[in-house]
PQR file with spaces between the fields and no chain letter, atoms N, CA, C, O and H, PARSE charges and radii, in Angstrom:
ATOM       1  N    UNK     1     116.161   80.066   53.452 -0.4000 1.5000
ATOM       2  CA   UNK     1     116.953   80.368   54.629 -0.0000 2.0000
ATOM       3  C    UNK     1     116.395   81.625   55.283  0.5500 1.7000
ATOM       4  O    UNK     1     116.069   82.638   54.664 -0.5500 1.4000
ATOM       5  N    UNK     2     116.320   81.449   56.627 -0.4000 1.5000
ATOM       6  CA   UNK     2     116.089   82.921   57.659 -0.0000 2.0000
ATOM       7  C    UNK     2     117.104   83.601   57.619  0.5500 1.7000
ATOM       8  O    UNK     2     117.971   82.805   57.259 -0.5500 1.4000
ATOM       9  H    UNK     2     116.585   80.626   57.130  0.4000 1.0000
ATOM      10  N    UNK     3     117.664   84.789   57.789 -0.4000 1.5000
ATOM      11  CA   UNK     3     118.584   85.693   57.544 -0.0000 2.0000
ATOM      12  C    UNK     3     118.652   86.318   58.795  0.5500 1.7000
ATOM      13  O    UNK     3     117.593   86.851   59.129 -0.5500 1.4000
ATOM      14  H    UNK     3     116.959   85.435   58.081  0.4000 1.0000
ATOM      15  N    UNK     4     119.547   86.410   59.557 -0.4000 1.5000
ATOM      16  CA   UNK     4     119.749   87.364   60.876 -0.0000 2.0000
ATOM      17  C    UNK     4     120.917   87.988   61.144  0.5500 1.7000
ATOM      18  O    UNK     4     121.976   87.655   60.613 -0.5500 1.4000
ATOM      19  H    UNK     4     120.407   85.977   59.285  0.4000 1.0000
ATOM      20  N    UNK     5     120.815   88.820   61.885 -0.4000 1.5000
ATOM      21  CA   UNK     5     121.505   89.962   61.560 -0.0000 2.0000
ATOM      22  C    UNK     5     123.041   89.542   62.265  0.5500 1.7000
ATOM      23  O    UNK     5     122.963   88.976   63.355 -0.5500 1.4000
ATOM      24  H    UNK     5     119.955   89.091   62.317  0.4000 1.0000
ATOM      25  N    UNK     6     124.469   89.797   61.687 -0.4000 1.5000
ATOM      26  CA   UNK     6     125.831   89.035   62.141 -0.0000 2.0000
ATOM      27  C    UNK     6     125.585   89.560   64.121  0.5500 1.7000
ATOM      28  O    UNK     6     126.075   89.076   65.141 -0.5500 1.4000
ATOM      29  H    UNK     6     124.532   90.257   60.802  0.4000 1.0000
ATOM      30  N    UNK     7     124.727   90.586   63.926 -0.4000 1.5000
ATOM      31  CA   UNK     7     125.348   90.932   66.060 -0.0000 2.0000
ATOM      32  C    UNK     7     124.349   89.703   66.851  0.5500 1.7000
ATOM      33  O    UNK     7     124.292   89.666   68.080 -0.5500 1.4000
ATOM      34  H    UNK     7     124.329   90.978   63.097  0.4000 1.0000
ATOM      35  N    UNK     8     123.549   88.673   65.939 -0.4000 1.5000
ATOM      36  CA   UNK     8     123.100   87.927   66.641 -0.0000 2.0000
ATOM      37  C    UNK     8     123.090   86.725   65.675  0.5500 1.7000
ATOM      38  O    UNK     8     122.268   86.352   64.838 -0.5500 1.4000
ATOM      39  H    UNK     8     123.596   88.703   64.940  0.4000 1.0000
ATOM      40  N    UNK     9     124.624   86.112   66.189 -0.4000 1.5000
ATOM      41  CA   UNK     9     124.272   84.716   65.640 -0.0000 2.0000
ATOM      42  C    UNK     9     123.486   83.640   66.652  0.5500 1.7000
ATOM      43  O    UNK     9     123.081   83.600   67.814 -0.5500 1.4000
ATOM      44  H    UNK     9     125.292   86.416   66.868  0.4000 1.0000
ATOM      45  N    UNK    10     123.533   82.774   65.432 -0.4000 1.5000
ATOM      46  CA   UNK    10     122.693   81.438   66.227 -0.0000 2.0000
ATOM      47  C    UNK    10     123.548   80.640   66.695  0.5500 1.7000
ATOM      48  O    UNK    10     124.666   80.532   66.194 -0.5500 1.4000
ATOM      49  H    UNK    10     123.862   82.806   64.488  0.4000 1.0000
ATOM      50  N    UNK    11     123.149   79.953   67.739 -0.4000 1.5000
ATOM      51  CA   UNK    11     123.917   79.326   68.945 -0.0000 2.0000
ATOM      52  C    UNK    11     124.595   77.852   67.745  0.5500 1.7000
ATOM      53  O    UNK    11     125.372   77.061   68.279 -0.5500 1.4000
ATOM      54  H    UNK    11     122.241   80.040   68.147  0.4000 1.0000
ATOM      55  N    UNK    12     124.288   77.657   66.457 -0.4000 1.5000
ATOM      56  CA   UNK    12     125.017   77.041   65.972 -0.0000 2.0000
ATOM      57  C    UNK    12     126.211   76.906   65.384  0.5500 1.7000
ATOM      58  O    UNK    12     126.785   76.002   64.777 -0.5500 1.4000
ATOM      59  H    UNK    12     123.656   78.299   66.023  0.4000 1.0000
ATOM      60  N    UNK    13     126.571   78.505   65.843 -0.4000 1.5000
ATOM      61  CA   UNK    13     127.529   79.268   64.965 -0.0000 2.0000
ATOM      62  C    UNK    13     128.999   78.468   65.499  0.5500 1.7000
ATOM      63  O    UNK    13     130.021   78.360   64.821 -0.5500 1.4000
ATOM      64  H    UNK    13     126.105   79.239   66.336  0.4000 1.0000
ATOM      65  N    UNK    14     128.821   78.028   66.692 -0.4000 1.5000
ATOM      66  CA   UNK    14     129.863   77.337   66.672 -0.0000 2.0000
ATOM      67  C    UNK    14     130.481   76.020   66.496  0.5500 1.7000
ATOM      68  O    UNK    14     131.376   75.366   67.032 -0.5500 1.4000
ATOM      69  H    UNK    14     127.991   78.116   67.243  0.4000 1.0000
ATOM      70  N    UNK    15     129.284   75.836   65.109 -0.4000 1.5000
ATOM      71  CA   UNK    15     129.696   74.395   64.075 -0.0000 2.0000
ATOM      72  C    UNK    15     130.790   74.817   63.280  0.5500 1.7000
ATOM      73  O    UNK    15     131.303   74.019   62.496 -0.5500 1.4000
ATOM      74  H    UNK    15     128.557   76.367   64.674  0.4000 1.0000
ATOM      75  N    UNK    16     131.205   75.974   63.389 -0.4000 1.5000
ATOM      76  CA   UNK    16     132.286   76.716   62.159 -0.0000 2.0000
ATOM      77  C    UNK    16     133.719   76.026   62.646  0.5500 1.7000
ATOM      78  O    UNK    16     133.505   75.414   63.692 -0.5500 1.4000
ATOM      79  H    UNK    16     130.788   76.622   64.026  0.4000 1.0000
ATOM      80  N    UNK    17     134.826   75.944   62.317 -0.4000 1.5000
ATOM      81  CA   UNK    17     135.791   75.863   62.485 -0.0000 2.0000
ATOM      82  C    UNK    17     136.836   77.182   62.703  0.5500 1.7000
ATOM      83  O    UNK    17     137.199   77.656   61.626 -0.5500 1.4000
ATOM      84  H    UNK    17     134.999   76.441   61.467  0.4000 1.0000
ATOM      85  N    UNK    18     137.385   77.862   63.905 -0.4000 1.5000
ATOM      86  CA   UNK    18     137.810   78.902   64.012 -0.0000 2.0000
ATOM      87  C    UNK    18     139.374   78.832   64.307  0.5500 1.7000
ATOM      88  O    UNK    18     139.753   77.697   64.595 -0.5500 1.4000
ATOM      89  H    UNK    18     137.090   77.477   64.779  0.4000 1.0000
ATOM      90  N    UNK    19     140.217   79.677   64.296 -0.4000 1.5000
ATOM      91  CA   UNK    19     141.421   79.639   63.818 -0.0000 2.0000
ATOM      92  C    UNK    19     142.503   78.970   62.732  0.5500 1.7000
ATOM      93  O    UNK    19     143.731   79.028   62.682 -0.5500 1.4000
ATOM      94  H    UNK    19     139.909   80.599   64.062  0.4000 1.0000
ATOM      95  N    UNK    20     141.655   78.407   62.008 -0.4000 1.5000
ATOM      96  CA   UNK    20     142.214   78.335   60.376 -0.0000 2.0000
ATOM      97  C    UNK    20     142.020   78.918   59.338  0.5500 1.7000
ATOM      98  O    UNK    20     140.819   78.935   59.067 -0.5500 1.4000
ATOM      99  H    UNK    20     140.657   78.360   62.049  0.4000 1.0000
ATOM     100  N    UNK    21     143.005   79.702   58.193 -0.4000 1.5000
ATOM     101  CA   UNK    21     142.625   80.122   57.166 -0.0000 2.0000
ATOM     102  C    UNK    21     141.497   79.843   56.685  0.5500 1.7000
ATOM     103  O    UNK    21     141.104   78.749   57.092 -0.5500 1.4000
ATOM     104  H    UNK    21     143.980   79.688   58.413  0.4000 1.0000
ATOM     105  N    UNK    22     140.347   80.681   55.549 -0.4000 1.5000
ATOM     106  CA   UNK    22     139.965   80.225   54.760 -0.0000 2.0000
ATOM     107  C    UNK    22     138.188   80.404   55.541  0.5500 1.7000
ATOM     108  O    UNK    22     137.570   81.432   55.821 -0.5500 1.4000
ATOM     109  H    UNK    22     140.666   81.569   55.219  0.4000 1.0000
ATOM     110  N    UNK    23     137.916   79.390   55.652 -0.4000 1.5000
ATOM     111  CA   UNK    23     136.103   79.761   55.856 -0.0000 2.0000
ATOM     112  C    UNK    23     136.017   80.073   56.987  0.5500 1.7000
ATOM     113  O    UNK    23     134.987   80.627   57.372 -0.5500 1.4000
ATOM     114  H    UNK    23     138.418   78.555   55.425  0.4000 1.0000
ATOM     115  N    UNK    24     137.321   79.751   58.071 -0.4000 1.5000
ATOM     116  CA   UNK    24     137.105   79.808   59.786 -0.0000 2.0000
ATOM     117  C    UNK    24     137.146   81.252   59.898  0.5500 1.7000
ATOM     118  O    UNK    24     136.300   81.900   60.514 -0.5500 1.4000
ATOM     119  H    UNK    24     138.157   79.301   57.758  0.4000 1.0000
ATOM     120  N    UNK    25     138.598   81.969   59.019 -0.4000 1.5000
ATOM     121  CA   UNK    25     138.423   83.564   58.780 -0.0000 2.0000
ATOM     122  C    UNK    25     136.820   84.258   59.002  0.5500 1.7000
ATOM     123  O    UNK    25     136.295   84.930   59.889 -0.5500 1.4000
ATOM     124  H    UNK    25     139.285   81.442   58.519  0.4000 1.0000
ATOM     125  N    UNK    26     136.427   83.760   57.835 -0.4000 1.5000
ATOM     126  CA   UNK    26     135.180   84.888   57.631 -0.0000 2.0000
ATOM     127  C    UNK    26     133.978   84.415   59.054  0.5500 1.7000
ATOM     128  O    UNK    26     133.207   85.118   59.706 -0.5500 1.4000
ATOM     129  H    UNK    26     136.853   83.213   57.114  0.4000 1.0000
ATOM     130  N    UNK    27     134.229   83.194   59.100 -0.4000 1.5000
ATOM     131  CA   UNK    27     132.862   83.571   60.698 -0.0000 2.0000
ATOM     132  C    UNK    27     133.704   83.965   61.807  0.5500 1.7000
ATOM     133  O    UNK    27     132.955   84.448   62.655 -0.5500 1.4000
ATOM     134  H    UNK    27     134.856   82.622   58.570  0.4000 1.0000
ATOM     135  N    UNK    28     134.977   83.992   62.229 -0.4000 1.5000
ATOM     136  CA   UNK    28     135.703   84.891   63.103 -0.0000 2.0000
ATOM     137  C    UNK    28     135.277   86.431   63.262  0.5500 1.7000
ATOM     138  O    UNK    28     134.780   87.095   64.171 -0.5500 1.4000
ATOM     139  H    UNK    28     135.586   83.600   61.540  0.4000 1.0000
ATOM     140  N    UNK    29     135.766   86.723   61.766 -0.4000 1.5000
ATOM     141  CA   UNK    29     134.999   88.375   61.327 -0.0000 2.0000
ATOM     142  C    UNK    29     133.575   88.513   61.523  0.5500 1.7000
ATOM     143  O    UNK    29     133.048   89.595   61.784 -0.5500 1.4000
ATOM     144  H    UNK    29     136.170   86.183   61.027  0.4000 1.0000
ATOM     145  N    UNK    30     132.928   87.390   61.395 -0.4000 1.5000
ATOM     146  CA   UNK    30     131.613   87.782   61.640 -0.0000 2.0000
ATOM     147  C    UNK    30     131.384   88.197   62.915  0.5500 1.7000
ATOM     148  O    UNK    30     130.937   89.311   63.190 -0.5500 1.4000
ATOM     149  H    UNK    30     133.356   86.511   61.183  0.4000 1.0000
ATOM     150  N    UNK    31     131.685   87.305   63.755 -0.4000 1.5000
ATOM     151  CA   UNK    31     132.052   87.380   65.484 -0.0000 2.0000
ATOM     152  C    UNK    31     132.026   88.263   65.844  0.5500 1.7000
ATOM     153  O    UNK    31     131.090   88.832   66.405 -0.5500 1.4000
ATOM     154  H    UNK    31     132.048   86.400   63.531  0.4000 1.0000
ATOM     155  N    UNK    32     133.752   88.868   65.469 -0.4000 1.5000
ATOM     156  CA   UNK    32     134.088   89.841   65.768 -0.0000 2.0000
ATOM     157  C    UNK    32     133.403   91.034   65.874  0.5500 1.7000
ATOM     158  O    UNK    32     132.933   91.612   66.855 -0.5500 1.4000
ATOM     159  H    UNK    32     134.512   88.405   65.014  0.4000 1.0000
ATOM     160  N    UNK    33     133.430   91.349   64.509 -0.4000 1.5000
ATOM     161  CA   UNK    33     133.095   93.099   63.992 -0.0000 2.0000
ATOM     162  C    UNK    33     131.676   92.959   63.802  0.5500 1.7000
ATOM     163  O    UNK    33     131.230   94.034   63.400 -0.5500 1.4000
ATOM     164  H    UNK    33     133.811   90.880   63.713  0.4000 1.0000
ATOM     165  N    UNK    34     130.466   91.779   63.964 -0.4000 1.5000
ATOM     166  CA   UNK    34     129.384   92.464   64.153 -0.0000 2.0000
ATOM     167  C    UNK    34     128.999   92.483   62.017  0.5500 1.7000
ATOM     168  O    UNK    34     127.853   92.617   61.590 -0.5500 1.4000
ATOM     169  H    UNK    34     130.829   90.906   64.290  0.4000 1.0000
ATOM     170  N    UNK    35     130.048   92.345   61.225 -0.4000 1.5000
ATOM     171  CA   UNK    35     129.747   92.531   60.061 -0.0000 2.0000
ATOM     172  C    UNK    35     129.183   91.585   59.099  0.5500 1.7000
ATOM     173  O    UNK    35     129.792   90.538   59.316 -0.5500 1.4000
ATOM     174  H    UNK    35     130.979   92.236   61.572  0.4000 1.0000
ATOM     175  N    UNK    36     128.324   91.386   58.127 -0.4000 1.5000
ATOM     176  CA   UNK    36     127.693   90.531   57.392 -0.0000 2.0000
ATOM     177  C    UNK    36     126.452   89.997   57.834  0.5500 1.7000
ATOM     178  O    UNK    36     125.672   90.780   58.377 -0.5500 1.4000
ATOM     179  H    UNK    36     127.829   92.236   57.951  0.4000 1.0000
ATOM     180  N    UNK    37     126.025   88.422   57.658 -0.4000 1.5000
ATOM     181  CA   UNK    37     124.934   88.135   58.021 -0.0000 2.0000
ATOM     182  C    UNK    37     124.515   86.448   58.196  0.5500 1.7000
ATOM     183  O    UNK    37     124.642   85.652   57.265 -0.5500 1.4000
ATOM     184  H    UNK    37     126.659   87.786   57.218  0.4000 1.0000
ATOM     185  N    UNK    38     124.153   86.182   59.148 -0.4000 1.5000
ATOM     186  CA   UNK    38     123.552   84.763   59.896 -0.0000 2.0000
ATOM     187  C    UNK    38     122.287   84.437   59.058  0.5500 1.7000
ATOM     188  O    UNK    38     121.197   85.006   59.123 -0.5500 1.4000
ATOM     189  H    UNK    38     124.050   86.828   59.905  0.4000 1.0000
ATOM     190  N    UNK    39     122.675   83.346   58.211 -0.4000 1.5000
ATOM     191  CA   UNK    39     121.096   82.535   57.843 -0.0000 2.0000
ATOM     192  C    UNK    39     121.204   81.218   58.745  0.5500 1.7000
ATOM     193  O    UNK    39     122.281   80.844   59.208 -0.5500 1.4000
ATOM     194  H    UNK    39     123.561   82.884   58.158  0.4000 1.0000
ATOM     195  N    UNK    40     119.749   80.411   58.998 -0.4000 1.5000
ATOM     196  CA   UNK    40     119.555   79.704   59.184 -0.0000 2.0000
ATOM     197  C    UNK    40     118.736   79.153   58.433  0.5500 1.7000
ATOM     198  O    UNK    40     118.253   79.729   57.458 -0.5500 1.4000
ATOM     199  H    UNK    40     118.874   80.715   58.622  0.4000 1.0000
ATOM     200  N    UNK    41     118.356   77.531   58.891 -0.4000 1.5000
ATOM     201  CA   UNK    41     117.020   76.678   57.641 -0.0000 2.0000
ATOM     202  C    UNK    41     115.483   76.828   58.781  0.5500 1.7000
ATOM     203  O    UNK    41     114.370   77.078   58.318 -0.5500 1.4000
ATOM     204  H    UNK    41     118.748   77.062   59.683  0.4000 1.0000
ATOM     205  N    UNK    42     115.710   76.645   60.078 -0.4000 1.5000
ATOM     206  CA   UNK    42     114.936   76.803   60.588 -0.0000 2.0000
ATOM     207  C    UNK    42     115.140   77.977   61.826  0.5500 1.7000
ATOM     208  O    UNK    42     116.215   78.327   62.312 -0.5500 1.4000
ATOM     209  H    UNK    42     116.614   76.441   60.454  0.4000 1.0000
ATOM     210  N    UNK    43     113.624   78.526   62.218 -0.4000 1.5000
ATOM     211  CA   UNK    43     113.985   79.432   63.539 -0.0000 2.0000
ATOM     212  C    UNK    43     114.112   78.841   64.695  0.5500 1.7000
ATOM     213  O    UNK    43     114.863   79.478   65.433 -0.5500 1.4000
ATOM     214  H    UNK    43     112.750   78.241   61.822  0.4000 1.0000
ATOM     215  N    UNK    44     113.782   78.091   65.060 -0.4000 1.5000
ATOM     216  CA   UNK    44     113.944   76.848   66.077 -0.0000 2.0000
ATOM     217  C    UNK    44     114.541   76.050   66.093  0.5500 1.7000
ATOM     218  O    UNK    44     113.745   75.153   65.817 -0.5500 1.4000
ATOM     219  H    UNK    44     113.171   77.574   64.459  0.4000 1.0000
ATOM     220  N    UNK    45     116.112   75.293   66.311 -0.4000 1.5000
ATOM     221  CA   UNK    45     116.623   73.914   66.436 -0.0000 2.0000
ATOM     222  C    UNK    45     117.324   73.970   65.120  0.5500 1.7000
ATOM     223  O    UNK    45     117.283   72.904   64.506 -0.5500 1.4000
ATOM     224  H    UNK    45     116.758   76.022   66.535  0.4000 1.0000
ATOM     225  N    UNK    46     118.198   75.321   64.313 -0.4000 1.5000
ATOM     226  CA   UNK    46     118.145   74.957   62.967 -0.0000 2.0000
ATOM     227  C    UNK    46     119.174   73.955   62.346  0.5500 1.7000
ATOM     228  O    UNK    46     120.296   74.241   62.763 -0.5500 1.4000
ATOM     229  H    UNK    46     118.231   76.187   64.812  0.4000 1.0000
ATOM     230  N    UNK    47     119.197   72.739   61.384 -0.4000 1.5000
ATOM     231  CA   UNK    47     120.146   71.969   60.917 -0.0000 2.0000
ATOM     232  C    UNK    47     120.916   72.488   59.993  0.5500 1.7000
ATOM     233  O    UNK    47     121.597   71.598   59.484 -0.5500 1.4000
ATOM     234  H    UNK    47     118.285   72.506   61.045  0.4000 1.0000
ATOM     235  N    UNK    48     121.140   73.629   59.496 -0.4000 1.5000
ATOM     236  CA   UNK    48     121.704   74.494   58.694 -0.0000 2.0000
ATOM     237  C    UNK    48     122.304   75.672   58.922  0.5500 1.7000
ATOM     238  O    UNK    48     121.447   76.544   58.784 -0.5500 1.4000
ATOM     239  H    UNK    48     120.587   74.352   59.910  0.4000 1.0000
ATOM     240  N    UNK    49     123.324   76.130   59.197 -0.4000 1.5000
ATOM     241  CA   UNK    49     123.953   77.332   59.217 -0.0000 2.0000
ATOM     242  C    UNK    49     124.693   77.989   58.490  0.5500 1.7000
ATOM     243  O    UNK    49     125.621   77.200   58.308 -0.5500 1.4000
ATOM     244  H    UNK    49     124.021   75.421   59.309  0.4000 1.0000
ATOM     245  N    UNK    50     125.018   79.225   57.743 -0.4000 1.5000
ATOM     246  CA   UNK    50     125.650   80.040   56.841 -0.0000 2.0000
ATOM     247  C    UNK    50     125.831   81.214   57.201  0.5500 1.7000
ATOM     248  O    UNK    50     124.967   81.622   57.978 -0.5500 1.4000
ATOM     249  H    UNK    50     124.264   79.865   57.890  0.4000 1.0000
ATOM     250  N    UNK    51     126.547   81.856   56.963 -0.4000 1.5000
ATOM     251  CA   UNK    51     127.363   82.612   57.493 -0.0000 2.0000
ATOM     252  C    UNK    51     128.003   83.695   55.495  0.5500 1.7000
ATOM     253  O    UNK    51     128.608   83.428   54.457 -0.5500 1.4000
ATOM     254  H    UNK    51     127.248   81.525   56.332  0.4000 1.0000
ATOM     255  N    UNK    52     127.241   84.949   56.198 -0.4000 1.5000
ATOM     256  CA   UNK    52     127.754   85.600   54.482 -0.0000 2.0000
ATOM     257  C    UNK    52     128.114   87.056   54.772  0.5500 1.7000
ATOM     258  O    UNK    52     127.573   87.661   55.697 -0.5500 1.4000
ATOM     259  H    UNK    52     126.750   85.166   57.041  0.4000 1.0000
ATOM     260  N    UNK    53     129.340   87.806   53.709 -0.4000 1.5000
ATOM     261  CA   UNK    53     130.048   88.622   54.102 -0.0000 2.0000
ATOM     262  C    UNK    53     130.902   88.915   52.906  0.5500 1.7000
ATOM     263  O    UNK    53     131.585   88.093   52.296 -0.5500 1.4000
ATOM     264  H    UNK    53     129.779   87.314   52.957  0.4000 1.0000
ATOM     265  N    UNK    54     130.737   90.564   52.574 -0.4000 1.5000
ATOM     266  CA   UNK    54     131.391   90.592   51.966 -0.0000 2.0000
ATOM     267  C    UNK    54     131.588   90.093   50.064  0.5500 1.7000
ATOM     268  O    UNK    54     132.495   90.437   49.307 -0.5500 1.4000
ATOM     269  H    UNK    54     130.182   91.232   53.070  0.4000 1.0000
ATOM     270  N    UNK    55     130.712   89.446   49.841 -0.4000 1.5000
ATOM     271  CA   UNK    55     130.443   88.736   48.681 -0.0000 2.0000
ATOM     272  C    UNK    55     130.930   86.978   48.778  0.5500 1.7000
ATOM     273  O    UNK    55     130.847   86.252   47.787 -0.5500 1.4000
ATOM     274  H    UNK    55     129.975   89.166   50.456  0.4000 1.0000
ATOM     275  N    UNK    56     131.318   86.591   49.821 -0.4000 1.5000
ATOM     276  CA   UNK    56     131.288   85.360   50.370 -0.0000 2.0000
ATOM     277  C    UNK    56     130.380   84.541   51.399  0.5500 1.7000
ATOM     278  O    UNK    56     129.671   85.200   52.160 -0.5500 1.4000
ATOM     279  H    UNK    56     131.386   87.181   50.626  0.4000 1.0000
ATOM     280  N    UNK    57     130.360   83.377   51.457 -0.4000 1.5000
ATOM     281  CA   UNK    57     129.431   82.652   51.775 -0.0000 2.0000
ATOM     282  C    UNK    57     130.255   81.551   52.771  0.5500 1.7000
ATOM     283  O    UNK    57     131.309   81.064   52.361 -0.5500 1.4000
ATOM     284  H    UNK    57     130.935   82.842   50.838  0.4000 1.0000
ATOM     285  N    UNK    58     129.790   81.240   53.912 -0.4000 1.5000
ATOM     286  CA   UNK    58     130.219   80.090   54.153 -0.0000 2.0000
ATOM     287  C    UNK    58     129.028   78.791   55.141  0.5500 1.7000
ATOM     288  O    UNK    58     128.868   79.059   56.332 -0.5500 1.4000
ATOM     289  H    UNK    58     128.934   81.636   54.244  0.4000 1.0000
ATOM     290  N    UNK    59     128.361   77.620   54.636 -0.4000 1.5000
ATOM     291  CA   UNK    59     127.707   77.020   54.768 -0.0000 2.0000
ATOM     292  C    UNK    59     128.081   76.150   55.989  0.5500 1.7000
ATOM     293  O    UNK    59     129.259   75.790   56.009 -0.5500 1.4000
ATOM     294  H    UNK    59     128.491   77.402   53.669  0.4000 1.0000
ATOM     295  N    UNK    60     127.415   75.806   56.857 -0.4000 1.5000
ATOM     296  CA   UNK    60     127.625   74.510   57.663 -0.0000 2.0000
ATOM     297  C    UNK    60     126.440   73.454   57.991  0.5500 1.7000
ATOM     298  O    UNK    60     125.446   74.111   57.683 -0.5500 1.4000
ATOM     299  H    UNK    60     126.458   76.098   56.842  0.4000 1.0000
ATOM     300  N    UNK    61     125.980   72.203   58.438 -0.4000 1.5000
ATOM     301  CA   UNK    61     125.690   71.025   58.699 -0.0000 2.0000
ATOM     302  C    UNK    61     125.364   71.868   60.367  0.5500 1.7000
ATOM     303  O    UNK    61     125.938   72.945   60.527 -0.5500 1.4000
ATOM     304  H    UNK    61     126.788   71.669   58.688  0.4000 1.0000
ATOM     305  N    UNK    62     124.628   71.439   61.311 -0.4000 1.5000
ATOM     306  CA   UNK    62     124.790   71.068   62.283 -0.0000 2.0000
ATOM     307  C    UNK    62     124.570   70.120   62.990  0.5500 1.7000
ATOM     308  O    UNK    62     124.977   70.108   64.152 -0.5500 1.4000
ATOM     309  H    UNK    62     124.161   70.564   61.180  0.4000 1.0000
């Protein structure tokens, strides 16, 4: 996985699910506050997104 920094996610970031408890939380916070960190599988077009923070992880499909 590529690793980028949470003040620049990838335009896939909004495969996440936002305003529900639980994994939608932590990429909200990511959003938000700029805190944790954006992987992807590729730098171009990526089919993989994750999202980590905090000692949590949260994976997505795109």
């Amino acid at each position: 996985m590529i690793p980028r920094p949470a003040q620049q996610p990838p335009a896939p970031a909004r495969a996440f699910p936002t305003g529900a408890p639980g994994t939608g939380a932590l990429v909200e916070h990511a959003l938000a506050t700029g805190h944790g960190r954006w992987w992807t599988d590729r730098a171009v077009r990526p089919r993989a997104v994750a999202v980590t923070c905090g000692g949590h992880a949260s994976p997505r499909e795109v």
